[in-house]
C-alpha positions in Angstrom: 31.3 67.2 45.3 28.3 65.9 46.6 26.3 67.3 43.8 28.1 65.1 41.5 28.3 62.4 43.6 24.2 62.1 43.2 24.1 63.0 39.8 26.5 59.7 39.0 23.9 57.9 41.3 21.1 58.8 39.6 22.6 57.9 36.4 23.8 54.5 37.7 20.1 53.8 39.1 19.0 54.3 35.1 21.3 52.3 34.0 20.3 49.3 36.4 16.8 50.1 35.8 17.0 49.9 31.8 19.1 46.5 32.3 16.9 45.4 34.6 14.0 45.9 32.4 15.6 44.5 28.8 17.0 41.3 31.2 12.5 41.0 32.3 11.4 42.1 28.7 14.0 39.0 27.3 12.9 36.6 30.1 9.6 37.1 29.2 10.2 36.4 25.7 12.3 33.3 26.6 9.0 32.2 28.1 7.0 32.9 25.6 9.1 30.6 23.1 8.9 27.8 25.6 5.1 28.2 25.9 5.0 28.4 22.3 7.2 25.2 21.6 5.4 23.1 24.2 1.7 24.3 23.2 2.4 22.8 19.2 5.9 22.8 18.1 7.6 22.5 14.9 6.6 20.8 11.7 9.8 18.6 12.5 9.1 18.1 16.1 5.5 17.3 15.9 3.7 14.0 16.1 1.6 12.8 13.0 -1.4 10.6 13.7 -1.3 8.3 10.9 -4.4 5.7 10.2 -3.3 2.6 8.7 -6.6 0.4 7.2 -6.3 -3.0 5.3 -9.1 -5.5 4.0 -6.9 -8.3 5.6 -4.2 -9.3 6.3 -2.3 -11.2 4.3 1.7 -11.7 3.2 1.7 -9.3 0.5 -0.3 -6.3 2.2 1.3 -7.0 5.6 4.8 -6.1 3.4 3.5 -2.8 2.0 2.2 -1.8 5.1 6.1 -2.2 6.8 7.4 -0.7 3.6 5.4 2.8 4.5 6.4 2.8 8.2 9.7 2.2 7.1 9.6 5.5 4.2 8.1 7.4 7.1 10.7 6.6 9.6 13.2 7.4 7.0 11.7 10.7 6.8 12.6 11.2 10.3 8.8 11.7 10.7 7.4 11.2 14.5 4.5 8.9 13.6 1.7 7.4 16.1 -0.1 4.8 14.2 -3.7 3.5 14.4 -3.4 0.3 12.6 -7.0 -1.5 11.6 -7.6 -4.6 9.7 -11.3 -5.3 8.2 -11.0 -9.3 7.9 -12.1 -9.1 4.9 -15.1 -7.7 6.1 -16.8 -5.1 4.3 -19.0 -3.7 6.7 -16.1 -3.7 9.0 -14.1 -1.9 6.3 -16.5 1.2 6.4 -16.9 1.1 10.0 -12.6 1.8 10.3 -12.6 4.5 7.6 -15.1 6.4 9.0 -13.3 5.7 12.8 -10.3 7.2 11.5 -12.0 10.3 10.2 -13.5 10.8 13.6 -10.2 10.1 15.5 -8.6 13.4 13.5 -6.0 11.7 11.6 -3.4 13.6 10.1 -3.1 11.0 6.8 -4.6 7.4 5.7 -2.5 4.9 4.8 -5.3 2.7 2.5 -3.8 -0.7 1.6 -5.9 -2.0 -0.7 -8.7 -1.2 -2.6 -11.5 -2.1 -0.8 -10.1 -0.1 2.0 -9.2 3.1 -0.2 -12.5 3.1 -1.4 -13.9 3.1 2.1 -11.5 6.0 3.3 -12.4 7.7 0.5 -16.0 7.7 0.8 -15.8 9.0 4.6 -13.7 12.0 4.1 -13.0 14.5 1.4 -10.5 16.4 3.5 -7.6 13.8 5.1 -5.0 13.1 2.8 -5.0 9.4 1.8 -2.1 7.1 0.2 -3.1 4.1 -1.4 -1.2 1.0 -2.1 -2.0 -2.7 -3.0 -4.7 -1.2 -5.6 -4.9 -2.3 -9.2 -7.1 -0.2 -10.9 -7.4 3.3 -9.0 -8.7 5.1 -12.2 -11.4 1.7 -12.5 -12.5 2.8 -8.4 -13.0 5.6 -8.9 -10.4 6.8 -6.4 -8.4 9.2 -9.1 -9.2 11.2 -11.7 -5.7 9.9 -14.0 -2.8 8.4 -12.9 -0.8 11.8 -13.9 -3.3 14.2 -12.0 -4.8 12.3 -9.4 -7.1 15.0 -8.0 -8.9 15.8 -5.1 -7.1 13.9 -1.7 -6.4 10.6 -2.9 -3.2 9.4 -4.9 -0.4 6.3 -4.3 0.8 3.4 -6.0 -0.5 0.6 -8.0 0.4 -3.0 -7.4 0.3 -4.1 -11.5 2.8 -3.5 -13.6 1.5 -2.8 -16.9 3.5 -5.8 -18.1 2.6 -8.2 -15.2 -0.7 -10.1 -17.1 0.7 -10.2 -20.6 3.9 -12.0 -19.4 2.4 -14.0 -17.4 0.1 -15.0 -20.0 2.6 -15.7 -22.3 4.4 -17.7 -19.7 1.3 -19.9 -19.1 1.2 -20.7 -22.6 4.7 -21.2 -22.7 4.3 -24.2 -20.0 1.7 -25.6 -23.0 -1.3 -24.4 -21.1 -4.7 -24.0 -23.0 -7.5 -24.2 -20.1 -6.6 -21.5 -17.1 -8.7 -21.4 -14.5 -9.2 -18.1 -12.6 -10.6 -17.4 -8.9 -11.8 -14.2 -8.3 -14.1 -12.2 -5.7 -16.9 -10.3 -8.1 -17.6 -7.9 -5.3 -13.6 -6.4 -5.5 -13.9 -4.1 -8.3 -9.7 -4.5 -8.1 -9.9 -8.4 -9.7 -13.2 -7.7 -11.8 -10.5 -5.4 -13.5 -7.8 -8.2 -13.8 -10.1 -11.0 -14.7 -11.5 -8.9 -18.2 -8.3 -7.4 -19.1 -6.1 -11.1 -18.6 -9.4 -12.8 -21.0 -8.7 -9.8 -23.5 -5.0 -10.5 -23.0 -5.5 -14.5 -23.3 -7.7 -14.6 -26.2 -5.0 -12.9 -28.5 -2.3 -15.9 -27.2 -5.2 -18.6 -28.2 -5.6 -19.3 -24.6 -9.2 -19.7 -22.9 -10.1 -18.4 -19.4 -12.2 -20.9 -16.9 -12.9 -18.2 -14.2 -14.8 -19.3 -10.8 -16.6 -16.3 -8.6 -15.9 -16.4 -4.7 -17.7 -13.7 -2.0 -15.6 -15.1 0.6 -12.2 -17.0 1.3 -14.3 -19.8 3.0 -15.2 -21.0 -0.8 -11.8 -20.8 -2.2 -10.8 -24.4 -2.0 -14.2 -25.4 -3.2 -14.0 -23.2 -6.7 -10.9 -24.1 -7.0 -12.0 -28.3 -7.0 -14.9 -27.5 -9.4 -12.2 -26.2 -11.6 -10.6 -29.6 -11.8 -11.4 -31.3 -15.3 -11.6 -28.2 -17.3 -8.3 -26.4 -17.0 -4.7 -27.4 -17.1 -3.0 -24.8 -15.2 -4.4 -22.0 -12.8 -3.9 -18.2 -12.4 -4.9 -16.0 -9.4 -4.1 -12.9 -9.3 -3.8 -10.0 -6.6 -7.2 -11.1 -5.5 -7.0 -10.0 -1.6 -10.0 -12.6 -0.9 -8.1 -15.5 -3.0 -4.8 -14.6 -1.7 -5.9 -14.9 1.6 -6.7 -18.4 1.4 -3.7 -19.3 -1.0 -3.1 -22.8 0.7 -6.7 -24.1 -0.2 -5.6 -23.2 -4.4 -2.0 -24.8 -3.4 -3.3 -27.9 -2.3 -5.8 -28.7 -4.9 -3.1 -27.8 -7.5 -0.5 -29.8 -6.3 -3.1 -32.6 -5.2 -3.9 -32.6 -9.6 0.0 -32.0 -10.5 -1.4 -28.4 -12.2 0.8 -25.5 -12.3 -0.3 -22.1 -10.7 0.5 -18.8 -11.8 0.7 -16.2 -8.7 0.4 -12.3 -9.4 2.7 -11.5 -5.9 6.2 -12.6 -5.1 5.0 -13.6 -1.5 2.8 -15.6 -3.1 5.5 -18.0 -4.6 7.4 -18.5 -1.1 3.9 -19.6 0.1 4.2 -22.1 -2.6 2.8 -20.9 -6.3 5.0 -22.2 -9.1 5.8 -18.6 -10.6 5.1 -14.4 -10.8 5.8 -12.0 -13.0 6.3 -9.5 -9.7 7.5 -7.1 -7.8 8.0 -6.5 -3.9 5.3 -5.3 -2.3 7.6 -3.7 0.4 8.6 -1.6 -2.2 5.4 -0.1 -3.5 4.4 0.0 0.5 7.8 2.2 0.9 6.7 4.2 -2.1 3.8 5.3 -0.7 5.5 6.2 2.3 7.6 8.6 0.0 4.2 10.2 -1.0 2.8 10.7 2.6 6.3 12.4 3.6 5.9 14.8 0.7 2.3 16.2 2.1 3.2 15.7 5.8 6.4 17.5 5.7 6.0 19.4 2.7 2.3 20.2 3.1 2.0 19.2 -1.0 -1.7 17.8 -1.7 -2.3 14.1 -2.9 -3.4 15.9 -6.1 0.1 17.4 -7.1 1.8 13.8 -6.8 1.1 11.2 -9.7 0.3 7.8 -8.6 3.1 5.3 -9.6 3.7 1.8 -11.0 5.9 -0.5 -9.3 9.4 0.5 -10.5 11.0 -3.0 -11.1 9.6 -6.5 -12.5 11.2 -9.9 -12.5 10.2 -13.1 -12.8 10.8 -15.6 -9.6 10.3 -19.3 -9.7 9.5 -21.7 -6.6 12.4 -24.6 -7.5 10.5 -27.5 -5.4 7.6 -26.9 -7.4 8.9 -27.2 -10.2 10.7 -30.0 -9.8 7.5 -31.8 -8.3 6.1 -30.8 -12.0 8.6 -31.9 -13.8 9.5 -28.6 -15.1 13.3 -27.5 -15.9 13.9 -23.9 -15.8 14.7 -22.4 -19.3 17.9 -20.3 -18.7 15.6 -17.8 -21.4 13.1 -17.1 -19.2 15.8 -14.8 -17.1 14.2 -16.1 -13.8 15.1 -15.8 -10.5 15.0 -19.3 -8.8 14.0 -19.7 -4.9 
């Protein structure tokens, strides 16, 4: 009897022993998945560093940049931002894309030209979006809008159909004189001005154009101007754009209609645009940086984009200072 009685207590002492031993081995592997989780996490859990550079800041590029954050939120992506503004400063430009390079960003959200150009130069490894960029093949920041290459893609702000329209719109208010501001150091507007004097010449209409370097001497090309042209046209100009009011204010001063290449433009107080939301080409982009962040695709898998949608919006006190009554042909959207 006692025999037996110490065999069964041997056997129960293994059992405890093996239990003992799974219940350590399965604690220790418990802690090794907290260690693990806490040292780095999941793709989902983890916190992107996103850089965020502009030229300056202006209505337009201040509405692209919210419509990113906004795609990235609705990505449910955990995003720390470093958000930089040049002032329209191109030394300061450089200086912030090669900051961000050094901070270790995870992604560049470039909004502008000027500023993808910068990013670009300064690293050929971080994934940068671009928005607010009119020519990207023109930069030299893609290789085609269908195969972007390399680690830059994102979305253009000109519809294919913005300056034609526009042009024919001009001339459709009986303009034959436009006068054009334009910055000759922003490869983005040298690219406008040429194509809208191809486009203009074929409608009979002549281009008066007027070279800025800074938004200091916006209100002053715009005066010397005044004589030679009956209506003006800037387009998405990040220098002239910045320093809209000084355009407005000659215009209006010489009862001259002004052609705007941005929707915010024509709340600020341009007579018409042939545009789209720059929200929506911000969000766009947005949609492109979830795809690489969450996906781990490379900016040279996704296409760059035009803006999806184009409409033509029409400031109503302006026109009515002008004298102008809104065609119900022209399909416009009156604000």
């Amino acid at each position: 009897m006692k025999r037996n009685l110490l065999k069964l207590s041997f056997v129960l002492f293994g059992l405890l022993f093996v239990l003992a031993a799974c219940g350590g081995e399965e604690k220790d592997n418990a802690s090794n998945d907290t260690a693990n989780s806490g040292a780095g996490g999941t793709e989902e859990t983890k916190t992107f560093k996103i850089g965020t550079t502009q030229i300056v800041e202006h209505p337009s590029l201040d509405a692209a940049k919210e419509g990113f954050k906004k795609a990235i939120e609705d990505a449910g992506i955990k995003a720390e931002y470093v958000d930089e503004s040049a002032n329209n400063d191109n030394s300061a430009n450089m200086t912030i894309a090669q900051q961000l390079v050094s901070e270790n960003v995870d992604l560049i959200f470039a909004n502008s030209t000027p500023s993808a150009q910068a990013a670009k130069s300064a690293t050929a490894d971080i994934p940068i979006i671009f928005t607010s960029v009119t020519d990207a093949v023109g930069a030299e920041l893609i290789a085609s809008m269908e195969e972007p290459g390399a680690n830059v893609t994102g979305t253009i702000d000109l519809h294919p159909e913005t300056m034609p329209k526009s042009v024919a719109f001009l001339k459709e208010l009986g303009a034959k004189n436009v006068g054009m501001i334009y910055n000759a150091g922003e490869q983005n507007s040298v690219a406008q001005i040429a194509a809208v004097k191809e486009i203009a010449e074929k409608e009979g209409v002549t281009i008066v154009d007027a070279a800025v370097s800074a938004s200091s001497e916006v209100k002053q090309a715009a005066e010397s101007l005044i004589g030679k042209v009956d209506a003006f046209y800037v387009v998405t100009d990040n220098t002239v754009v910045s320093a809209l009011e000084s355009v407005i204010d000659v215009a209006n001063a010489n009862t001259l209609p002004l052609i705007v290449g941005e929707l915010d433009s024509v709340e600020r107080g341009g007579l018409a645009a042939y545009g789209f939301d720059y929200y929506d080409i911000g969000y766009e982009a947005g949609q492109m940086a979830a795809q690489i962040l969450l996906e781990g695709k490379s900016p040279a898998e996704i296409p760059a984009a035009y803006p999806a949608n184009l409409k033509l919006v029409i400031n109503k006190a302006v026109a009515e200072s002008l004298g102008l009554d809104v065609k119900p042909e022209w399909g416009a959207e009156v604000q």
